[in-house]
N, C-alpha and C positions, 0 to 999 in steps of 0.2 A: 567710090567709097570703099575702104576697107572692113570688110564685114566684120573684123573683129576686135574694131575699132567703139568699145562702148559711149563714145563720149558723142560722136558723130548720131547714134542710134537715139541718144538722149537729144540732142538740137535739132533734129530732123522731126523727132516727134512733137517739140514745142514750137517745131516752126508750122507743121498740120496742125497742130490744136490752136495757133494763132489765127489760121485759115480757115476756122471752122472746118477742118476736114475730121471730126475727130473716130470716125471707123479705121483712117489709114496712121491716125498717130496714137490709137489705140495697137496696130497692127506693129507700130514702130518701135513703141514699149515693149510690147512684149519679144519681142526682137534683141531690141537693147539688155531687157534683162536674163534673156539664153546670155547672150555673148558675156556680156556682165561674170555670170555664173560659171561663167567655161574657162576668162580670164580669171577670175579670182579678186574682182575690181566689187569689194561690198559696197564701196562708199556708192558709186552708181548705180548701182543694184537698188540699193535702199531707194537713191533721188528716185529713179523712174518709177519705182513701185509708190512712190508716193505720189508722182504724175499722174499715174495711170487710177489712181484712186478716184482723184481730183476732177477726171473726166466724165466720174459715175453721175 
């Protein structure tokens, strides 16, 4: 996986919170939204932050 590939960070984490995993697709958002933030990618930025919301 490319680390600073934000879109893989965003499927990766809906695929742990499909699996009930959600400590490591919590772990995966916040992941996703560094990488996000470093590429300049707002529109994923925003999705995951609203993922990671979802899971509270």
């Amino acid at each position: 996986m490319n680390p600073d590939y934000s879109a893989a960070w965003k499927l990766l984490g809906k695929a742990l919170a499909s699996a009930g995993d959600t400590a490591a697709a919590r772990t995966a958002y916040e992941s996703g939204i560094a990488c996000a933030e470093r590429m300049g990618d707002k529109q994923a930025q925003r999705e995951m932050q609203v993922f990671l919301k979802r899971l509270d």
